[in-house]
C-alpha positions as a printed NumPy array, in Angstrom:
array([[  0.   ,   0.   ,   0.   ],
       [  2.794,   2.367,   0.663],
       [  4.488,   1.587,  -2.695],
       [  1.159,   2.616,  -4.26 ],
       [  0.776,   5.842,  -2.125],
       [  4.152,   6.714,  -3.41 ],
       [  3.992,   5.912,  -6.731],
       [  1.048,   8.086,  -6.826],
       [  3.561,  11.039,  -5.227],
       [  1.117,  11.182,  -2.428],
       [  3.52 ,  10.278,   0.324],
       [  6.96 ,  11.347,   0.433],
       [ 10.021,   9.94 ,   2.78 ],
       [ 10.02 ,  12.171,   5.741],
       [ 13.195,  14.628,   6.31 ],
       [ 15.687,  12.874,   8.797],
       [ 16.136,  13.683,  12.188],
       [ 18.273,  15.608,  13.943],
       [ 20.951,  14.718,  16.284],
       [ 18.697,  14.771,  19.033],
       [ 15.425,  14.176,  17.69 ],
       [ 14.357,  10.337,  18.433],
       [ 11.183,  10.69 ,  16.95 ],
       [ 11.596,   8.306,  13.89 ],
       [ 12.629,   4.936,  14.381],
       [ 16.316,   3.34 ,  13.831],
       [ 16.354,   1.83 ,  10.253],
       [ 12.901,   2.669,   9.266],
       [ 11.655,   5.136,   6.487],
       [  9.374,   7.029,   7.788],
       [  6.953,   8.977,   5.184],
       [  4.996,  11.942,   5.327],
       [  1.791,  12.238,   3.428],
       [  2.081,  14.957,   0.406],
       [ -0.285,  17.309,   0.121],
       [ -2.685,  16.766,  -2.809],
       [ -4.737,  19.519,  -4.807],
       [ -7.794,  18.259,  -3.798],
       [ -6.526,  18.351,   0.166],
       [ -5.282,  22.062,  -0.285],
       [ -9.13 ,  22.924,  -2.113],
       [-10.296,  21.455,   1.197],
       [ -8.279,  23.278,   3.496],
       [ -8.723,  26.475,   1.15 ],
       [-12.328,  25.62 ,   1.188],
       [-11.981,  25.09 ,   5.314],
       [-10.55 ,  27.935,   5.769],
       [-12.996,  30.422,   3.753],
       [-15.787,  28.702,   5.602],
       [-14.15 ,  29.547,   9.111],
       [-13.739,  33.409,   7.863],
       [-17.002,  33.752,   6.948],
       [-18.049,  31.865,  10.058],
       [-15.817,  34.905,  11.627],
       [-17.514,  37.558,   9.972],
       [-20.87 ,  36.347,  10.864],
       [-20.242,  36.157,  14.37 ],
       [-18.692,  39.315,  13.958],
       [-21.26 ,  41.215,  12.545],
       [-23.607,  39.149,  14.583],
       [-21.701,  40.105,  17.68 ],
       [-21.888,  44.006,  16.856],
       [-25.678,  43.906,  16.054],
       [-26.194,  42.679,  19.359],
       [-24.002,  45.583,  21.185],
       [-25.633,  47.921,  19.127],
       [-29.404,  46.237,  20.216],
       [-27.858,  46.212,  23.666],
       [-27.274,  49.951,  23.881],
       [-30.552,  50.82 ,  21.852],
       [-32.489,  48.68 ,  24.88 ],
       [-30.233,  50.661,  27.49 ],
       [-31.069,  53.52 ,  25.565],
       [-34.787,  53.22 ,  25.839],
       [-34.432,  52.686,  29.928],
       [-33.034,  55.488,  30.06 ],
       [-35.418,  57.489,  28.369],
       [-38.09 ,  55.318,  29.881],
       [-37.043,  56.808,  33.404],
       [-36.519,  60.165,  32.219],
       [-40.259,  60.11 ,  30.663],
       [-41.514,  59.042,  34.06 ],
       [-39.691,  61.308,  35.987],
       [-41.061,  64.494,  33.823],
       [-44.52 ,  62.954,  33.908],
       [-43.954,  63.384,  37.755],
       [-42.748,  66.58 ,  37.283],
       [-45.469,  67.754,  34.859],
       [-48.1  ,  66.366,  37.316],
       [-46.608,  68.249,  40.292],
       [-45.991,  71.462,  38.431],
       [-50.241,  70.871,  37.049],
       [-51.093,  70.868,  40.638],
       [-49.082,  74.032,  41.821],
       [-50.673,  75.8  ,  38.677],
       [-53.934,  74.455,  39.265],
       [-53.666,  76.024,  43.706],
       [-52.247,  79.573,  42.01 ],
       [-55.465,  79.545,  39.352],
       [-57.756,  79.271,  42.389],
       [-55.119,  81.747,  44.451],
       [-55.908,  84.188,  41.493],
       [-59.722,  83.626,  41.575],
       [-60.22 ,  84.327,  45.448],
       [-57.401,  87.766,  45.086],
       [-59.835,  89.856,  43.338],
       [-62.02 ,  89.067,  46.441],
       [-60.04 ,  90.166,  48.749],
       [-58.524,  92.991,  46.703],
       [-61.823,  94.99 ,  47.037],
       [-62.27 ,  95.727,  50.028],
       [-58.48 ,  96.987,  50.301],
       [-59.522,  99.063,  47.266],
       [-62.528, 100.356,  48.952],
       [-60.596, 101.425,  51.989],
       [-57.526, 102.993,  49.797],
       [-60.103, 105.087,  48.025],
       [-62.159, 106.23 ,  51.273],
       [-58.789, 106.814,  52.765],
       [-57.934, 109.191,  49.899],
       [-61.456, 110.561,  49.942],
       [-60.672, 111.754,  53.711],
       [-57.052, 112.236,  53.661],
       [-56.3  , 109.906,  55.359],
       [-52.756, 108.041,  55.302],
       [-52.806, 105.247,  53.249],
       [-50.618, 103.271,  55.782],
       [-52.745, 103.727,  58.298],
       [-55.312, 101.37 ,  56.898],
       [-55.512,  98.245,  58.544],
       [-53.645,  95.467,  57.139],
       [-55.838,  92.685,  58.213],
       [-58.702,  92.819,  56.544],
       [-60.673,  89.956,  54.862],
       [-63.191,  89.656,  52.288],
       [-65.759,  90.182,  54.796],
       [-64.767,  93.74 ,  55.67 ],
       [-66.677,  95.917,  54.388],
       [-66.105, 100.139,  53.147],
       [-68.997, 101.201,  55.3  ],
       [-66.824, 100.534,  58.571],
       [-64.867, 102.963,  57.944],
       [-67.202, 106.   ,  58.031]])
């Protein structure tokens, strides 16, 4: 069978070893198998299918970073939308207290007005007016 192999030139009488180098036996011919096309279109062919393997892994690897940091992403602007919704609903209730605050001032604006004016009808010093009155005062106490 050897005699075939090399006849075909697909083995070929290994290189002899060095000094120190027992790894072939005394006396023997050892042979080494030559490389054939058809091996070196299979390790060619090995080889391309491990790059690609590469690549896809690759590119599979940096779609998945990139979906990793879209998802992080999103938190984030998840907890920054619920934060502002917090703030928005806070902020609606402060506006909503001042809107009635505004509604009840005219109220109690009046009768200041009414005593500013009767003070100014009689002369009177406007810091002499009394400072607490209430929407139930009324101008006529002052006469």
């Amino acid at each position: 069978m050897w005699q075939k192999l090399q006849q075909q030139k697909l083995l070929m009488p290994r290189p002899e070893p060095s000094m120190g180098d027992s790894t072939a036996a005394d006396g023997e011919d050892a042979l080494v198998e030559r490389p054939s096309r058809e091996g070196n279109r299979r390790t060619s062919t090995r080889f391309s299918q491990a790059r690609k393997r590469t690549s896809c892994l690759k590119a599979y690897s940096d779609r998945s970073s990139q979906t990793l940091e879209r998802i992080h992403q999103l938190n984030l602007l998840g907890e920054s939308n619920s934060a502002l919704c917090l703030d928005c609903e806070s902020n609606l209730e402060v506006a909503q207290d001042l809107q009635a605050q505004l509604r009840t001032a005219p109220q109690e604006l009046d009768p200041l007005k009414g005593w500013v004016v009767l003070a100014a009808r009689n002369g009177t010093p406007i810091f002499t007016v009394p400072l607490h009155l209430t929407p139930s005062c009324s101008t006529r106490s002052l006469a």
